[in-house]
N, C-alpha and C positions, 0 to 999 in steps of 0.2 A: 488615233486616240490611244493614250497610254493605257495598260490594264492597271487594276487598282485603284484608279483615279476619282473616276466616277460617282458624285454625290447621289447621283439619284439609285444608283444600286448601294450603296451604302445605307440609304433613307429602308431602302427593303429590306434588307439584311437585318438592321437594328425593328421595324415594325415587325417583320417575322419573330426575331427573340421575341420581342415584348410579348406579341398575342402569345406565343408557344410557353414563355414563362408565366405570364400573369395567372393561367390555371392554378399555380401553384397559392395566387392571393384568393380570386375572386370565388363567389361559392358557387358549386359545380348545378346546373341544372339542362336535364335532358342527355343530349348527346354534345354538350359542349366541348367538356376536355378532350373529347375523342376527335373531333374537328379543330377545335383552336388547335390543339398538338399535332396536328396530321398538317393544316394549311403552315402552320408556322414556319414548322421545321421545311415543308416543301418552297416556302419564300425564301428560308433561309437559303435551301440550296440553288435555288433561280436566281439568287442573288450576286450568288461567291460563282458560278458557273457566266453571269453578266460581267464581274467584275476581272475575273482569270481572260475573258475570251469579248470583250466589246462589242464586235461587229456583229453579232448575231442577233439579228432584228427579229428573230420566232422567238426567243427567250423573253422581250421586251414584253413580246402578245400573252406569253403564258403567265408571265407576273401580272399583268393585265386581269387574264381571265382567273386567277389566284386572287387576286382582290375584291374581283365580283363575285367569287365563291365565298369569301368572310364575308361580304357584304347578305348575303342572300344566307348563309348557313345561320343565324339564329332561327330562322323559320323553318328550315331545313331538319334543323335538329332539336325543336322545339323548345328553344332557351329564348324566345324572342321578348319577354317579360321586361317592360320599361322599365321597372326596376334592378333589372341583372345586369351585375359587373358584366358578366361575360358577355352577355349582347353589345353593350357601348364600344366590349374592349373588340370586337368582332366588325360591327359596324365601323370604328372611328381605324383603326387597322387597316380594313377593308379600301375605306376611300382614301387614304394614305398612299396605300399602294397601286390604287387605278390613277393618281394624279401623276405620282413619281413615272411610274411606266408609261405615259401618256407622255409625260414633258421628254422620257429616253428615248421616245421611238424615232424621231427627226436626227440628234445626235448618232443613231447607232444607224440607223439607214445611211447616211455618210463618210459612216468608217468601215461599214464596209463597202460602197460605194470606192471610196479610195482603196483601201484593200483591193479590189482586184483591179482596177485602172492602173497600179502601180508596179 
């Protein structure tokens, strides 16, 4: 598998900006900014670290478990208000990220599978 290539790290990379910038739109409740900004920037880096190096099927798990951590942090950090941007933008982020990493984990198990066969 080529590095770079990879839509489903790219799909994270872009979710991470989004949640990490959107603080800047939505209005701040609880410990939102301090979470959206903290998971964001950590998808952004599981992301470009997915996309530099493919075959690393623990990086797949930790964006995994990075998206069930947006998923669960409006309750976590008490922004969980049906009405708050940043819950949506947390929640919808969130399963973005558990889907993409879920669809990488078969592709990245196989390249590194071939990586050491080869």
């Amino acid at each position: 598998m080529k590095k770079w290539t990879r839509w489903e790290d790219w799909v994270a990379v872009v979710a991470g900006l989004a949640v990490a910038l959107s603080t800047l739109i939505v209005a701040p409740m609880g410990a939102s900014v301090a979470m959206m900004v903290t998971l964001g920037v950590l998808l952004v880096i599981s992301g470009v670290v997915n996309l530099a190096m493919p075959g690393l099927v623990a990086m797949e798990y930790v964006q995994g478990v990075l998206g069930l951590l947006l998923i669960v942090s409006p309750w976590i950090g008490g922004y969980a208000d049906m009405n708050a941007g940043a819950a949506w933008v947390s929640w919808i982020g969130g399963a973005v990220v558990v889907i993409v990493a879920a669809l990488a984990i078969r592709p990245s198990m196989r390249a590194h599978h071939d990586a050491i066969t080869h």
